[in-house]
N, C-alpha and C positions, 0 to 999 in steps of 0.2 A: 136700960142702958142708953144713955144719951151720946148719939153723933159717935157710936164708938171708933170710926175708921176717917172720919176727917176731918185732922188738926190743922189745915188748910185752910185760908179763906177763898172761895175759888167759887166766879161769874158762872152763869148758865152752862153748862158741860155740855155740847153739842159734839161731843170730838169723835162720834164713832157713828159709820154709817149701818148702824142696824137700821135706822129708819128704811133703808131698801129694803127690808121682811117685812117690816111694821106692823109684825106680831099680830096680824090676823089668824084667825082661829090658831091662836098662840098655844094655848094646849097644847093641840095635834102634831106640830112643828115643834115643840120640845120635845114629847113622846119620841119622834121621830128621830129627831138628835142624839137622845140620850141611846136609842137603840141601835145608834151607826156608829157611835163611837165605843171607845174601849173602855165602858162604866166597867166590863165585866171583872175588873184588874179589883175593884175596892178597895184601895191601895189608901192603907193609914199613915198616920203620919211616924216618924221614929225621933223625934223628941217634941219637946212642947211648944205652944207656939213664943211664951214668954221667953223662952229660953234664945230666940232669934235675934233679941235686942241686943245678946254680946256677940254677935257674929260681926268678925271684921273682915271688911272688905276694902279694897282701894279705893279711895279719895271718899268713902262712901262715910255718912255718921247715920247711924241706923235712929231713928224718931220714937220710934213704938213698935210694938209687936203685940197684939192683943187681938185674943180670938174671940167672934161674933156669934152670938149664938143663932141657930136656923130660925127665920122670921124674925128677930131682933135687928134687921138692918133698917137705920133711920138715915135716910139724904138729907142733905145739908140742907139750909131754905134756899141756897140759891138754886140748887138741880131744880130743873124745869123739862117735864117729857116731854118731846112735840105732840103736836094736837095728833092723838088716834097711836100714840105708840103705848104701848103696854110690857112690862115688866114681868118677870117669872119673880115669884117668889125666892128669894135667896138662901141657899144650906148655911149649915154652920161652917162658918171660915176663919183661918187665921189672915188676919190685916196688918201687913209690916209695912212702915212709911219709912223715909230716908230721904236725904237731901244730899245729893251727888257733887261735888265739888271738882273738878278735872284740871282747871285752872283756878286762878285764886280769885278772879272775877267771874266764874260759874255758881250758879246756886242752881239748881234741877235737883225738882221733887219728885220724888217716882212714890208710887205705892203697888205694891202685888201683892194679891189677894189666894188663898190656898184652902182647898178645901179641905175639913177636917177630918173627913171619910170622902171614899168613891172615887178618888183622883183617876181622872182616867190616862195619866199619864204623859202628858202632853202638855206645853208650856205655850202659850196665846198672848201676841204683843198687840198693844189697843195703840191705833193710829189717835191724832188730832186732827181738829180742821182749824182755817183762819189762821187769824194769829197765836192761836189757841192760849196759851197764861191759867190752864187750869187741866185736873185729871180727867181721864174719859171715862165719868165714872157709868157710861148709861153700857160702853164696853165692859167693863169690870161685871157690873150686874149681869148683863144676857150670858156672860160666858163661865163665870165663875159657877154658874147655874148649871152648865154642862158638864162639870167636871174638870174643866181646864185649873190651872193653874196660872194665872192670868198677871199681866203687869200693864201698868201706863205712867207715861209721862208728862211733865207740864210745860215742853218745851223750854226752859231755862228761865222761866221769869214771869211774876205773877200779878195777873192784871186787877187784881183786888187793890194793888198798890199806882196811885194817880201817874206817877212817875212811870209804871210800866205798861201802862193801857197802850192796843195798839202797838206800834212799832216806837214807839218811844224808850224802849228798853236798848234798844237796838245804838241809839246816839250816842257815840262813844262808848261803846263797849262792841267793840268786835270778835271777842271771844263768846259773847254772850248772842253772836247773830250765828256762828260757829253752832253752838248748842243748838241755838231753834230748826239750825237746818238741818243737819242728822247726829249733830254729839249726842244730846238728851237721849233720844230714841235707842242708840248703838249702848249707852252706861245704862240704861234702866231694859238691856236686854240682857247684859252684862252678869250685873245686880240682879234680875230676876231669875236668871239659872240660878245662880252658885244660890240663894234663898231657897230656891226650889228643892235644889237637893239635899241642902242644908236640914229642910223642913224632911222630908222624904227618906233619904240618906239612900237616893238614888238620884242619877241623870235624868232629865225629861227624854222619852225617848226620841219626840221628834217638839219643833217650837214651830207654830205660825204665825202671820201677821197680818191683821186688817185695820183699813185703812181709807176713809175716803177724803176726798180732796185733797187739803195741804196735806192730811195724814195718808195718800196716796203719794204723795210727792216723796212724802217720809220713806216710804217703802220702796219707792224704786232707789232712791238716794241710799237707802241702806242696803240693797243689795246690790249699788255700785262699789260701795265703801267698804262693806262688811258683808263678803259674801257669804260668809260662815253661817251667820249670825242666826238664820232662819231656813228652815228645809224649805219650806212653800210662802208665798205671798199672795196676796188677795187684795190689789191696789184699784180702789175706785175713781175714776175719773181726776187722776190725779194733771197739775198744772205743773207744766215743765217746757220751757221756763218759766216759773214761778212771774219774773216780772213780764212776761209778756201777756199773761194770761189777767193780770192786772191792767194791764196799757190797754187790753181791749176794753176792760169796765169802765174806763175813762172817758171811751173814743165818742160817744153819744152824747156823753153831758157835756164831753168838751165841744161839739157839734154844734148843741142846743146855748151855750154861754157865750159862741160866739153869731149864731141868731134865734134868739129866743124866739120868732115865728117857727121854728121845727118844733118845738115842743108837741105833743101828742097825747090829748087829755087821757088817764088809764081805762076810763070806757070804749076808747076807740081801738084799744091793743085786744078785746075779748071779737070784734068787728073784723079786727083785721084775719087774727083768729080764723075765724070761720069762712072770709072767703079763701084764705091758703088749704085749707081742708076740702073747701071746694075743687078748687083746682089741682089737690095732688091726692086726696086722700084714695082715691082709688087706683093710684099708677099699678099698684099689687095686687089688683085683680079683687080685692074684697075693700068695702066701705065700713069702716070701723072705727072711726073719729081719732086712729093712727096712722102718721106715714112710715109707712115703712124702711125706705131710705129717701129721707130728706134729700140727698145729695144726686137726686135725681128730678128734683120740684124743682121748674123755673119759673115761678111766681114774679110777675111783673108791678110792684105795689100802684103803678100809675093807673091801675085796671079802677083804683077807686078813687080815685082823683075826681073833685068836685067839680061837677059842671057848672056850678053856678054859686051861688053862696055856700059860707062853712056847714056844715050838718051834720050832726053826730055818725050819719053812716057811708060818711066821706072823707077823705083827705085833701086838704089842702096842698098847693104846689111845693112850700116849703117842707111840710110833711110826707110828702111822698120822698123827697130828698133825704132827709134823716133816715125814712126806712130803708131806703136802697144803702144808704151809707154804711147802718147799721148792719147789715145783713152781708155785707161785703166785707167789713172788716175794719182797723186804721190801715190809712195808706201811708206809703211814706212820699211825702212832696215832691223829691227831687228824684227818686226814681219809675214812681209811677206801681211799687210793688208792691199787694198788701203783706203788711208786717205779723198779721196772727190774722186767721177767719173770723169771722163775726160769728154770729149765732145761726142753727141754721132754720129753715121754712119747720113751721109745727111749733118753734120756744115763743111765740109772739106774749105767751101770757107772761112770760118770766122779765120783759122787755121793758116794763114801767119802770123799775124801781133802776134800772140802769139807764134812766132816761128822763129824770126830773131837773136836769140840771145842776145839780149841785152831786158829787163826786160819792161814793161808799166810803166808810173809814179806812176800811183795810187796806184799798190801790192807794188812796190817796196817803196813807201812812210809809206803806212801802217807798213810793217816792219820795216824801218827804224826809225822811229817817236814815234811809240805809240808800240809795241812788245820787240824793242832794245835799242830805247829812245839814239839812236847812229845816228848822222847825214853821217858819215864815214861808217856804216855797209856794207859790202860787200857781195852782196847778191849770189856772188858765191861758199861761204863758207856755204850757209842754208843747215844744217841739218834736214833731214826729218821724225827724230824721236824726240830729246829732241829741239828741235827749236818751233818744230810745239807740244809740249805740251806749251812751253812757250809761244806761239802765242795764245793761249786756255786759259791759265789763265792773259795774260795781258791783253784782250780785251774782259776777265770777270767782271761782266755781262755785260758791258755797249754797246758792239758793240757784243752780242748773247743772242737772247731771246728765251727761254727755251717755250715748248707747252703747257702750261698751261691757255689757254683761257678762262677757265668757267666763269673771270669777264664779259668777253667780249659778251659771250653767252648769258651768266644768263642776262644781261643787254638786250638782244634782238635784238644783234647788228647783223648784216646780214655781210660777208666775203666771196670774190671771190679773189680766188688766181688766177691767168694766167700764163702761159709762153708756148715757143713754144720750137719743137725739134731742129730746125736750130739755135742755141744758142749755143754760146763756153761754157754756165752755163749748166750743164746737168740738165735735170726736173726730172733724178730720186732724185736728192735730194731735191727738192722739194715736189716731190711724199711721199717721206720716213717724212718727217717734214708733211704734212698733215696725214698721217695714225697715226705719234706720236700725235697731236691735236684730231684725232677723237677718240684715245683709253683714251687719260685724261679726256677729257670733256662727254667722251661716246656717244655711236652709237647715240642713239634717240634725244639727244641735237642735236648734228653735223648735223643733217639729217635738221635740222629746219634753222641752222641759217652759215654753213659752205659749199662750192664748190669748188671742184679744176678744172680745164679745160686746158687740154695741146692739144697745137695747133700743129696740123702738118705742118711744115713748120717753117719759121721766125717768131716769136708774133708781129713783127711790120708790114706785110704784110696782117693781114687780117681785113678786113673795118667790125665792129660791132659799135653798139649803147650802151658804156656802160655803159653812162650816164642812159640813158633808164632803160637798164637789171638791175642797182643797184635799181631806184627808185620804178620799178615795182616787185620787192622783198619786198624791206621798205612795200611800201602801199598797195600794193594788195597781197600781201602771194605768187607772182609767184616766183618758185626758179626758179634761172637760169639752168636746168637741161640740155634744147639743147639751142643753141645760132643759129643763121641761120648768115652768115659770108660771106662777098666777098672778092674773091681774084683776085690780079691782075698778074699774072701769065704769061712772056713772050707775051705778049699786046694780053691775051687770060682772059678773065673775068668769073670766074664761083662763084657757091653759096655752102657751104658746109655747113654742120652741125657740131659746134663744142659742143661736147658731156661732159658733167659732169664725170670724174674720179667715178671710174674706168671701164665705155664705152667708146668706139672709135663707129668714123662714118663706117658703111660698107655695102658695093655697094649692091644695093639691083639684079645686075645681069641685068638689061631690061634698054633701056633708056641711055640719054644723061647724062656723068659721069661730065656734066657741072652743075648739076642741085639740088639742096640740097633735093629736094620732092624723088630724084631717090635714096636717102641714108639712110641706118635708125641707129640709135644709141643701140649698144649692149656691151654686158661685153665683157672688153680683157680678151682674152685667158691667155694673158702674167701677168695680173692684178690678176687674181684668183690662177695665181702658186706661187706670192709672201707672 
C-alpha cells in the first residue's frame, strides 16, 4: 500500500514535541504507556472505516477514509525524524482526511487517525510548531500507537504551496490568520469527536492535548476560547505573545546589523558556555554541567573580555556588549524597560543561530506579513518602541491570549505548562503568564486544576510519561506536583525530580547526585522574592 494516509503535500512535520521523551529505551516507555492507560476496554470499531467518508459534518468535506493495515504505514519523503528520535511501530488504523472550510477563505486540513482494535477510549489533539502549513504526523504516530484515537491539524494553509511558505498565507487573508491562531485547532477538535464516535458509536470518554511551542500557544489559546474542547492540556513552552517572543529573536541580529563588530564567531558561544557553568553550575550544591535555576546566575560576560588582542578564548569589547544585551532582552528606547527577557545563563549554545546577523524566517515573517502587512519591510529599520506597540495591537487578539481561564477551570479541565531553562524562550515569561492565570482565576481554583514545571536544562532532554501524568490527574485527582525524569546527559543517565512552580529539586546532601530518591522538592528562594 502506497502513502495510504497522506493526500497532502506537507514540508518536514516537526509539529509535536515528542522529541521531549526522545524514545529512548522506547520499548520500555510504551510497555509502560500502554499499561497505564485504558488498553483494557479493546474497544472495536462499530462500522467500517470506509463507510466514514459519507459522514457529514459542518463546513467539513470528508477526503478519505481508508484503513492501514498494522506495519503497512509509509511517511511521506518529506517526514524527516530528528536526529535520535525513534518511532513505535504502528497498529492497524483507520485514516480519515478532511478539509475544514468555516469561512469561505479557510481551507484546514485535518486528519484523525483510529485505531481498529484496542481503542483505549480517549481522544489526543496533536499541537504544531512554527508556522506550521503541515500535519503532526510524528504526533499521530507516537499516539495512535497507544491506543488513542488521535487528530491534528495544518493550521489553515499549506506550505508545500510558494505563496503560503511562512507567513505569507497570512497577507490579506485575515480569516486565514484567524485559523492559524486557534480556528484550525478548535474544527479539527470538533471534527475529531463527532468521527471518533462516528467510528466507535460512542463518545471519547475524556480528549487531551499536546503541544509544544506555537502548538503550546495553540493549547493555551484553545482553552481560552474553547474551554470545552479538552478535559486536560499539556502546553510546552508555549510563546504568548506569540509576537513578542518573535521581537526577541530579532533583538541580536538587529544588534549585530547595526555593528557588525558584536558579531560572535559560534566557537566562542561553546566558551562562553563553560565559563557561565563555571560560575553558576554549582549555586545548587551539586556540579552537574546544569544550572539549576539560571535566574539565580549573575554572570558578568566582561569576566572574559580580551586583554589584549581578539583570541578565540576571549571577547572582544564589542562582544561582551552583544552578550550582556542579549541576555537582558530588547529594551525599549524611550522608556528604558525591557520588552520580553532575553535568554537566560546555561542557553549560550542555542545563541548562534539567533545571532548571525541576518534574522530567522519565521520573526522576520511574522513582522513582515501580519504586523506591517509589507512583503518589502526591512527588518533593520524595527523600531523598538512604536513597532513593538504596533506588533501588540496587529496580532490582537488573535495571536495573544490574555489569562483569563476560569472557562477552562470552571469546566475541570487539568493544565500543565512545561519548558526548560536551556531555551532561547526564557521561562520567566512563562513564569510571569502563570502567576497572571493564578491571580485571575484564584489561588484555590489554580491549586485544583493548574501546574507550571520548569525544567533544568533543555525541555527536550528529559524522558517523562506525559501521557501518563495528564491521564492520572484527569482520573485519579493525582496532580502533577513532582514528575520523576531521565536524563541523558553526556552518555551519563541519571533520574531527577522535576518539581511543580514555584519548587525546585534540591540535593538532599548524601548519596548518588545520579539518583531522583537523593533530591527533594522545595520552595525557590528566588520564587518567593518575586
Amino acid at each position: 500500500m502506497k502513502e495510504p494516509c497522506f493526500p497532502h503535500s506537507s514540508p518536514t512535520p516537526y509539529g509535536w514535541p515528542s522529541q521531549t521523551c526522545k524514545y529512548l529505551a522506547a520499548s520500555a516507555m510504551w510497555a509502560l504507556s500502554l499499561s497505564t492507560t485504558t488498553l483494557s476496554q479493546q474497544t472495536a470499531s462499530a462500522v467500517s472505516c470506509q463507510s466514514l467518508a459519507k459522514l457529514t459534518l459542518p463546513d467539513t468535506t470528508i477526503t478519505m477514509a481508508q484503513p492501514v493495515a498494522a506495519g503497512e504505514f509509509k511517511p511521506p519523503a518529506s517526514f524527516h525524524a530528528l536526529p535520535g528520535q525513534v518511532f513505535p511501530p504502528t497498529p492497524a488504523f483507520c485514516c480519515v482526511t478532511a478539509t475544514v472550510k468555516p469561512t469561505s477563505d479557510s481551507n484546514i486540513r485535518i486528519e484523525v487517525w483510529l485505531p481498529l482494535s484496542g481503542w483505549n477510549g480517549n481522544f489526543l489533539g496533536v499541537g504544531g510548531t512554527g508556522w506550521s502549513g503541515y500535519i503532526g504526523y510524528g504526533g499521530l504516530i507516537s499516539e495512535v500507537a497507544l491506543g488513542y484515537a488521535v487528530g491534528s491539524a495544518d493550521a489553515g494553509h499549506d506550505r508545500s504551496k510558494e505563496e503560503e511558505v511562512g507567513g505569507r498565507f497570512a497577507l490579506g487573508h485575515p480569516e486565514r490568520l484567524i485559523d492559524y491562531g486557534y480556528r484550525a485547532v478548535h474544527s479539527m477538535t470538533v471534527d475529531g469527536k463527532e468521527i471518533t464516535k462516528a467510528f466507535y458509536g460512542s463518545a471519547a470518554r475524556h480528549s487531551y492535548f499536546f503541544g509544544a511551542s506555537r502548538g503550546g500557544y495553540e493549547e493555551i489559546a484553545v482553552a481560552r476560547r474553547f474551554p470545552e474542547d479538552y478535559d486536560a492540556i499539556c502546553a510546552a513552552w508555549p510563546p504568548n505573545p506569540l509576537v513578542l517572543s518573535y521581537a526577541q529573536q530579532l533583538w541580536a541580529d538587529w544588534l549585530i546589523a547595526k555593528d557588525p563588530a558584536r558579531f560572535i564567531p559560534k566557537d566562542k558561544y561553546s566558551m562562553i558556555h563553560k565559563a557561565v557553568l563555571k560560575e553558576c553550575d554549582e549555586l545548587d550544591g551539586v556540579e552537574d554541567g546544569v544550572i539549576n535555576e539560571p535566574n539565580r546566575c549573575h554572570f558578568d560576560p566582561k569576566v572574559l573580555q580580551c586583554k589584549g588582542a581578539d583570541s578565540p578564548d576571549c571577547l572582544t569589547a564589542p562582544q561582551v556588549e552583544l552578550l550582556r544585551k542579549t541576555y537582558e532582552g530588547p529594551v525599549n528606547p524611550r522608556t528604558g524597560k525591557v520588552i520580553v527577557p532575553g535568554p537566560a545563563p546555561g542557553a549560550e549554545e542555542q545563541m548562534y543561530s539567533f545571532a548571525i546577523g541576518e534574522p530567522q524566517q519565521a520573526p522576520l515573517d511574522l513582522f513582515k506579513y501580519v504586523v506591517f502587512h509589507d512583503p518589502n519591510w526591512d527588518w533593520k529599520t524595527l523600531n523598538w518602541d512604536s513597532d513593538i506597540d504596533k506588533a501588540i495591537k496587529n496580532t490582537s487578539p488573535t495571536l495573544i491570549t490574555d489569562s483569563n481561564l476560569s472557562g477552562f477551570v470552571d469546566h475541570g479541565g487539568k493544565l500543565l505548562f512545561y519548558t526548560g531553562w536551556i531555551n532561547y524562550q526564557n521561562p520567566t515569561d512563562l513564569i510571569n503568564y502563570y502567576n497572571d492565570v493564578v491571580t485571575t482565576v484564584g489561588a484555590s481554583k489554580a491549586a485544583k486544576s493548574i501546574r507550571l514545571v520548569i525544567m533544568p536544562g533543555n525541555p527536550q532532554d528529559p524522558v517523562f510519561n506525559r501521557v501518563d501524568v495528564i491521564e492520572q490527574w484527569t482520573e485519579k485527582g493525582e496532580a502533577p506536583d513532582q514528575i520523576t525524569a531521565t536524563y541523558h546527559i553526556d552518555s551519563k543517565v541519571r533520574t531527577r525530580p522535576l518539581c511543580a512552580y514555584p519548587k525546585v529539586a534540591q540535593y538532599k546532601g548524601t548519596s548518588s547526585t545520579d539518583a531522583a530518591q537523593n533530591f527533594v522538592c522545595l520552595p525557590s528562594e528566588f520564587a518567593q522574592k518575586q
